[in-house]
N, C-alpha and C positions, 0 to 999 in steps of 0.2 A: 813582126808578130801579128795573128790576126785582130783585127780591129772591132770584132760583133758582140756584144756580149752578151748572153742569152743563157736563163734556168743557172745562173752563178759561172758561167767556163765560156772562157774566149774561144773564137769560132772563126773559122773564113766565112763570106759570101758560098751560097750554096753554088751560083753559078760559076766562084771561079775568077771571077775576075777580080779587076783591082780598079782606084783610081790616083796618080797622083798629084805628090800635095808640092807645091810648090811655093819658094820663098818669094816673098814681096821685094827685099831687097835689092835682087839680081833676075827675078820670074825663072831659076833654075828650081829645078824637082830634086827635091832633097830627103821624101820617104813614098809609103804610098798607103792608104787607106782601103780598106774590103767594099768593095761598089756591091752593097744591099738591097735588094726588089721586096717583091712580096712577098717570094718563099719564104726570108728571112726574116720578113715582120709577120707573118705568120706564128712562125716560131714562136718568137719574141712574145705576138698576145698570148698565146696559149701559155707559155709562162708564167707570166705575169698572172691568166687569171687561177694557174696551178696555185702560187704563190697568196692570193686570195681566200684560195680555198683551205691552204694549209696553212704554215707556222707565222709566216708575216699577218694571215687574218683571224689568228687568234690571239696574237700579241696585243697585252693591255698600252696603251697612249705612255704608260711611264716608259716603260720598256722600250719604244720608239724611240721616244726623247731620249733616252741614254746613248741609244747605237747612233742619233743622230749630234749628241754633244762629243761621243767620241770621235767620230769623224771631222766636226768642227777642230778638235785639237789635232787629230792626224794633218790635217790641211795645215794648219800653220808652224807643226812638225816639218812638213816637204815643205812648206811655202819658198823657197829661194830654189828649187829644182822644177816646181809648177811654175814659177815667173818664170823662168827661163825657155820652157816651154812654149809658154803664153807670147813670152816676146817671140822667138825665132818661128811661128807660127804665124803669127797676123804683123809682126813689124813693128808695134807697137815699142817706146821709150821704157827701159828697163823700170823705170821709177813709178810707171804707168801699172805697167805689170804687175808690180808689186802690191802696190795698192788692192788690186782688183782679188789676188787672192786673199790677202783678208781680209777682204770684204765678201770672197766666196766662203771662208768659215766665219764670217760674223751671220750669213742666213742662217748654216746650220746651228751656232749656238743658239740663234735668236730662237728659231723655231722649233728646236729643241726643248726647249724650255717652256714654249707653247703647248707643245702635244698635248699634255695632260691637263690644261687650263679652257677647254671649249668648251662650256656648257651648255645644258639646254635650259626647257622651260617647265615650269607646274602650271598649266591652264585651268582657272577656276569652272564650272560646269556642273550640269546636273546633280542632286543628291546620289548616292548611291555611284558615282564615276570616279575615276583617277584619269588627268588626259596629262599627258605626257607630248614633249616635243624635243627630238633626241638630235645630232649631227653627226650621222654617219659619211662615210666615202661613197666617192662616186661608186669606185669600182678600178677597172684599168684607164689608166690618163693615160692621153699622148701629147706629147712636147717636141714642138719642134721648132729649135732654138738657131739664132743669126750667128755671123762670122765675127762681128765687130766687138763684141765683150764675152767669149765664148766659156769663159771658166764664172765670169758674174752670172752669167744667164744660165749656165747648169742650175749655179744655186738659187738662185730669182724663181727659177720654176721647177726645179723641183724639192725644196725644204718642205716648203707649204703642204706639196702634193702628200709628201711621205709623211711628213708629222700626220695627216690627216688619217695614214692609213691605208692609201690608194697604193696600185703597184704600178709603176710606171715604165712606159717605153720611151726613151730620148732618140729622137732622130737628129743631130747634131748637124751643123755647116760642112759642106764638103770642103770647102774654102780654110776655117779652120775650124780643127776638134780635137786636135793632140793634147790639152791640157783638159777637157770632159774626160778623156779616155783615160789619164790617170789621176781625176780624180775619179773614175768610177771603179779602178782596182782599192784605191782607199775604203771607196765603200765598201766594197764586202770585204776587205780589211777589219773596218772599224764593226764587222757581226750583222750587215744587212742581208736577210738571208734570201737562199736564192730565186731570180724571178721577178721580186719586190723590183729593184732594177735594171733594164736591162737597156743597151744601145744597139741600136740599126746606124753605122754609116752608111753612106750613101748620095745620090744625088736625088735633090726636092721632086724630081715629077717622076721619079720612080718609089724610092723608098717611102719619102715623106708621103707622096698623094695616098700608095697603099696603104699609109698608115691612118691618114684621115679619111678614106675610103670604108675601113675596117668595120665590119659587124661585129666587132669584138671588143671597140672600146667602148668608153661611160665619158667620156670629156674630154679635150684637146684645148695646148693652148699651142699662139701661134706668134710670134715676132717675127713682122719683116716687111715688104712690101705693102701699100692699100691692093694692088693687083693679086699679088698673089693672096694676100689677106682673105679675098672677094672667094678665089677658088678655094682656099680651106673651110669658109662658113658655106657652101655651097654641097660641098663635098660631104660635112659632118651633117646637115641637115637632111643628107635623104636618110640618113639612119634614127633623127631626131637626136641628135648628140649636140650638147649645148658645149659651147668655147669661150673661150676669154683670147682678145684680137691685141696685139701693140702693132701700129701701124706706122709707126713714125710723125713727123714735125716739121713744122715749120714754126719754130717758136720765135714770138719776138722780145727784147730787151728794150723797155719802154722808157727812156730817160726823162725827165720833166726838170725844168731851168733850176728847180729849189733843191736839187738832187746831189749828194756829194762827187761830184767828179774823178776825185783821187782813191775813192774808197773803190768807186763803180769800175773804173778802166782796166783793171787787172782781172778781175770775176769775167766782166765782158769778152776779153781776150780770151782769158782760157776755155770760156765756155765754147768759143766756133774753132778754138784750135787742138784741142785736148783728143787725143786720137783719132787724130787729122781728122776733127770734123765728121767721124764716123760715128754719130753719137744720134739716136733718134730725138732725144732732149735736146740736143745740141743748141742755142742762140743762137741761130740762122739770119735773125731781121734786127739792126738795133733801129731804131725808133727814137728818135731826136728830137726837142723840143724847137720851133724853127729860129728862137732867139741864141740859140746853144749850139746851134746845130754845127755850124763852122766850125766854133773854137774845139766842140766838142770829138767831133770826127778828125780832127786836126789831131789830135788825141791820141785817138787811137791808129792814126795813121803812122802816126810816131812810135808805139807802141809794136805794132805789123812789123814793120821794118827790122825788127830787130827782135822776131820772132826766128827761130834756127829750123831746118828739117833735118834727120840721119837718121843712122841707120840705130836698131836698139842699143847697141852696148855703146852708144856715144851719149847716150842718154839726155836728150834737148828736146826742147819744146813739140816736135810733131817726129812720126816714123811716118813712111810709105802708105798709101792707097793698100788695101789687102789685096785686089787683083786686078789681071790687066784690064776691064769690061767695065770695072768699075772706076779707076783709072783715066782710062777714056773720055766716058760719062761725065767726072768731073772736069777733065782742062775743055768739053765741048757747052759746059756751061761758062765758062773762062773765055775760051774763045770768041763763043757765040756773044756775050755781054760787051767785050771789048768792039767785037764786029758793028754790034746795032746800035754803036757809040754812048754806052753808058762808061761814065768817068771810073777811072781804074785812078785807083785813092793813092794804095801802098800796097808792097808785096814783101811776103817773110824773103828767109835766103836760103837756100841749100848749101847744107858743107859741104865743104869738100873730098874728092876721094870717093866717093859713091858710086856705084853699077851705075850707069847707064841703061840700062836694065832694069833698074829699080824704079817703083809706081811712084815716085816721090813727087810731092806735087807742091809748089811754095804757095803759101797764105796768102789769099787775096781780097781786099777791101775794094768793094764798089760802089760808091755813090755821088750824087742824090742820083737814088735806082727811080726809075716810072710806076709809079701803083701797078700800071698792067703789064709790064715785063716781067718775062717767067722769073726773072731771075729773086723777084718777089713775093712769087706766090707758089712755085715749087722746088721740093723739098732735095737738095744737090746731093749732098750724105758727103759730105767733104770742106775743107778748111776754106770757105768761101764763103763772106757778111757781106749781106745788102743794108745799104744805111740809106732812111728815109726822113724826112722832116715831118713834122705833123703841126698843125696848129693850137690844138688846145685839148681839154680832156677828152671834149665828143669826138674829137677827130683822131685823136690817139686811140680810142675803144675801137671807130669804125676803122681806123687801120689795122688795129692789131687784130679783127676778129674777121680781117677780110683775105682766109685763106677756106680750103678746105679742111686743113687739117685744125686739132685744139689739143696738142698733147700737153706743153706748158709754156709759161710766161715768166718775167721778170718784169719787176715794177723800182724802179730809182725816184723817190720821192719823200722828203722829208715831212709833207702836210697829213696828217694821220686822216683827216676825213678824207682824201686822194686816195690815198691807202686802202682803205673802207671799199669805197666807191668803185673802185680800179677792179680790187677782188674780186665783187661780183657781180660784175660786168663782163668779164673776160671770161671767152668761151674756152679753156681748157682742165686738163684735170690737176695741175699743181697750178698754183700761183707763187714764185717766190716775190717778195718786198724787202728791198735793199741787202740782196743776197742772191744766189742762184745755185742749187741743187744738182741739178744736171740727170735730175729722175730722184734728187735726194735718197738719203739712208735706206737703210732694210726697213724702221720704224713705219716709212711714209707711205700710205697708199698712191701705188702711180699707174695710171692708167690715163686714156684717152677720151675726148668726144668727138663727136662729127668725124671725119674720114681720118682718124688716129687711132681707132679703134671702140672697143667696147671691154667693160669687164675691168677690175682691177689686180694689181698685184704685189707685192710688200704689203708688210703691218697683218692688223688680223686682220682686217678685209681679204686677205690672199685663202686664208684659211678657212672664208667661207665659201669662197669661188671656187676650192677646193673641197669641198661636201655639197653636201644637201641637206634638205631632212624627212625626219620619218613622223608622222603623229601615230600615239600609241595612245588607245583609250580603253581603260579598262573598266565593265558593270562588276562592283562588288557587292550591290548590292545594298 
């Protein structure tokens, strides 16, 4: 079926062609996707800002919220036919899958229920004035969303968008987007009328750049790359279009001697293995305290070992790589670590019976890693921890905030002024303390600093990054 969706009716590529989508599993082509340019995002803004101009922008915030809490229920109406989707798409553990869709209708309840809750302001002023300070929509957004959470990340960025009012263009993963695509028949299912939504597949430096190119939008957000990150805020600024960036991580997991061990090793685990490490939040760096550090990485070494990979419907701890480039990428950071003789700790195992073929890639623990080895300061996107010792709390800070990237952190520490201290020290935009999130809830604003990006998203901070506003002042006299 054609894959574009545009003014509410499914459409081919104007040109014609196709691209396909192939399984991580075995790397065989199993559908194929409308390969979208500019003609087709063309369409799409003009749409969209049809859609502005008519029934979506005259619709009251209640009204939103309703077609956006119905769509929430439709989602977890399909939820076992969208997991399924989601898994045979990215490769991802059936149990993973599931999750992730509802946690795609827990956006739209969330924000649902926000719509009609944005207030403005009464500004005190002159005799004789009313000043007013109102939160309108951008206008048309563009979103253009990764391969790795491709059904969380429709909802991450676009609930916010819509409850606000904006009509949005998704430019999805060419890698994966089959579970975007049917949650976006849901939406106009669930009465989003047409325009408000609409999709460009395609690939990033055609579709996507057109679409961050575009004189036609009011705001972009972007997940993915700091590289490509660079060229979307580059792109959107010759038109003066302001963006919200997620750039990825290189988060670390900061253990300290007085810290529960038993409580912490299974959170730490999951966190650098949980879709295979495809995770921008992902715990990439654990951080040892240097009295702990043996017993501790001993740990989790134990822990690795008896971490599983397969294929989704085996449903274990890690699926496959989503493609082969990326793949790659990860066993050449694997390689390369092993080569320039940094200690190889523990490694997960692969089931049995799997393609050969398949990106599967088993968990690997490396330490004690060298502060200046890549394998410490850049970000893999794959089931691979670098475990380092630190000496005390200044050395734990200056390690954990010696990367480029600050998207978030984890702290293991029973001393509540550590706790304090640790918090707000550490350059990132979450902090979890004896816990870890992995980007936390819809509730949490998550966002980046320093080369992790800029801009927030979840919680109402998303809903403001999603408006603007207007001051309105009226002489009554």
């Amino acid at each position: 079926m054609p894959t574009i969706l545009i003014d509410g009716q499914w459409r081919s590529a104007v040109n014609g062609q196709t691209i396909a989508v192939l399984n991580p599993c075995d790397g065989k082509p199993f559908t194929t996707i409308d390969r979208g340019t500019q003609a087709d995002i063309d369409l799409a803004v003009e749409a969209a800002q049809r859609a502005l101009d008519g029934a979506w922008g005259r619709m009251t915030a209640t009204e939103r919220g309703r077609i956006m809490i119905r769509f929430g229920e439709l989602i977890l109406k399909h939820a076992e036919e969208i997991a399924q989707i989601e898994a045979r798409d990215t490769g991802k553990p059936m149990t993973v899958a599931r999750n992730d869709i509802i946690a795609v209708a827990r956006y739209f309840e969330f924000y649902g229920g926000a719509a009609d809750k944005v207030h403005g302001q009464q500004i005190p002023y002159m005799n004789g004035y009313n000043v007013q300070v109102v939160r309108v929509p951008h206008g048309v957004t563009a979103h253009i969303i990764p391969w790795n959470y491709p059904a969380q990340m429709f909802g991450r960025t676009l609930a916010p968008a819509l409850a606000m009012g904006n009509a949005a263009v998704l430019k999805p993963s060419e890698d994966a987007c089959l579970s975007g695509l049917r949650l976006a028949e849901l939406a106009m299912e669930a009465g989003l009328p047409p325009g408000a939504l609409n999709v460009v597949t395609g690939y990033g430096h055609e579709a996507g750049a057109a679409l961050t190119a575009h004189t036609g939008i009011n705001f972009a957000t972007f997940t993915g790359s700091p590289e490509v990150g660079v060229m979307v805020q580059e792109s959107t600024a010759k038109n003066s279009v302001p963006c919200v960036l997620e750039l990825g991580g290189k988060s670390p997991q900061i253990v300290f001697n007085d810290a529960d061990l038993d409580k912490a090793l299974p959170i730490i685990v999951k966190a650098i293995t949980q879709n295979a490490g495809q995770t921008c939040s992902a715990g990439s760096r654990l951080l040892v305290q240097k009295d702990i550090y043996e017993k501790f990485t001993g740990m989790v070494a134990e822990a690795f070992k008896k971490v599983k990979v397969g294929a989704p419907e085996m449903d274990l701890d890690c699926g496959p790589i989503v493609n082969k480039k990326q793949f790659e990428r990860v066993n050449g950071f694997i390689e390369e670590s092993i080569a320039t003789g940094v200690p190889l700790l523990a490694r997960g195992a692969l089931a049995e019976g799997l393609s050969k073929d398949g990106y599967y890639v088993a968990p690997a623990l490396f330490g004690a890693v060298p502060r200046d080895h890549k394998l410490a300061c850049k970000e893999v996107f794959g089931p691979v921890l670098a475990a380092m010792p630190f000496d005390d709390e200044e050395d734990a800070v200056r390690l954990a905030n010696a990367t480029e990237f600050g998207l978030v952190s984890g702290v293991w520490t029973e001393n509540g002024g550590r706790q304090q201290r640790m918090a707000q020290r550490l350059h990132t935009g979450q902090v979890f303390i004896n816990c870890y999130g992995a980007g936390g809830g819809v509730e949490l604003p998550f966002g980046g600093m320093k080369r992790s990006g800029h801009g927030r998203e979840k919680g109402f901070l998303a809903l403001e990054e999603m408006s603007t506003t207007k001051t309105v002042v009226l002489h009554h006299g």
